[in-house]
N, C-alpha and C positions, 0 to 999 in steps of 0.2 A: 532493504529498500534503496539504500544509497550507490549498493553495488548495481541494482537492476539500473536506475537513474544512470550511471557512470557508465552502464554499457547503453544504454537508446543516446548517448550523447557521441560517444565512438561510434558507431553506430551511422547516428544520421548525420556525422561530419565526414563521415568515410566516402555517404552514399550523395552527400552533400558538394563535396569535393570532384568525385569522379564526375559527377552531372555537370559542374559549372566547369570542370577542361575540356568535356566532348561536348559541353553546347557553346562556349566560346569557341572551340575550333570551327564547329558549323557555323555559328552565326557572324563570325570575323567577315564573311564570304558574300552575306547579304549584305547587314547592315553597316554603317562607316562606325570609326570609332568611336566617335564621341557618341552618339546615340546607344552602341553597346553599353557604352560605358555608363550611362545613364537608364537604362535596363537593368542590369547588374542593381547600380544604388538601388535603385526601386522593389525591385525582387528582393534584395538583403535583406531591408529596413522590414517586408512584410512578414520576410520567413520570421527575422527576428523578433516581434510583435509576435506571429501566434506561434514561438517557444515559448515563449514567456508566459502565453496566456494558458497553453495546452499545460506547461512547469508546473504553474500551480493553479491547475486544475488536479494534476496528477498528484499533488502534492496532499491536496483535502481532500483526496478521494482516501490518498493515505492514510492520512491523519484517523479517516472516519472508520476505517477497516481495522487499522491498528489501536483504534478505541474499544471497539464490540469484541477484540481478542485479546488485549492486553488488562481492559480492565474487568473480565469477568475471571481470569487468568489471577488478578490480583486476590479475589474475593473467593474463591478457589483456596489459594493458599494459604490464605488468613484462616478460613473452616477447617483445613485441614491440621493448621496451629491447633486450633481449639478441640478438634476431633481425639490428636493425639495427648493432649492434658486431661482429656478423658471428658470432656464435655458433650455430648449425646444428646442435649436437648436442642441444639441450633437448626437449623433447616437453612440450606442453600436456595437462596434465589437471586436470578440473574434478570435485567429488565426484559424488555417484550424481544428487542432488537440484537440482542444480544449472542456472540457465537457459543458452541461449546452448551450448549442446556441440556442434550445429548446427555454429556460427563456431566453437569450436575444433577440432572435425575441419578443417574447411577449411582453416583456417591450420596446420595439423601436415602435413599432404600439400603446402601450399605450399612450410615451409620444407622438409620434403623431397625435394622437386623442386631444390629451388633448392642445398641440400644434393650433392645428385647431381650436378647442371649445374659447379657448384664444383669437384668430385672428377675428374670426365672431361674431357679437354683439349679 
């Protein structure tokens, strides 16, 4: 996530950049300077304001994505702890929201299987 962040920041200062030297070249032509210059502040101050807002916005979107895959990811590996010390009676469940339920049905019919195979001689 940090690399994807470090590239939209390259990114939109590259595109950021090339914009404010081909609109200051055209706009040197109209407006006098002080007014450019006073444009300029005012457009910065706003870009700056919705990076920051869009940052973290992107940021809790993060957070929320990397919660439905990291913590069912967690609970995943904790069963599969218990699967290999030979415990067979646990059942994986992940909440409603959650990524990956996919792979936990699959591995809940596995150790089921394996479960049963144990049981019958």
């Amino acid at each position: 996530m940090l690399a994807i962040f470090i590239s939209v920041i390259i990114s939109g200062y590259s595109i950021y950049y090339n914009s404010w030297v081909l609109l200051g070249d055209k706009l040197a032509r109209v407006y006098p300077q002080g007014r450019l210059v006073s444009i300029f502040k005012t457009v910065n101050i706003r870009l700056a304001l919705n990076m920051v807002f869009v940052s973290l916005l992107c940021a809790c979107f993060g957070i929320l994505v990397s919660h439905r895959i990291a913590g069912p990811l967690y609970r995943i590996m904790i069963f599969l702890d218990n699967v290999t010390k030979g415990d067979y009676s646990q059942r994986l469940t992940l909440r409603k929201k959650d990524e990956l339920k996919d792979l936990a049905d699959a591995l809940n019919r596995l150790v089921e299987k394996l479960d049963k195979e144990k049981r019958s001689p």
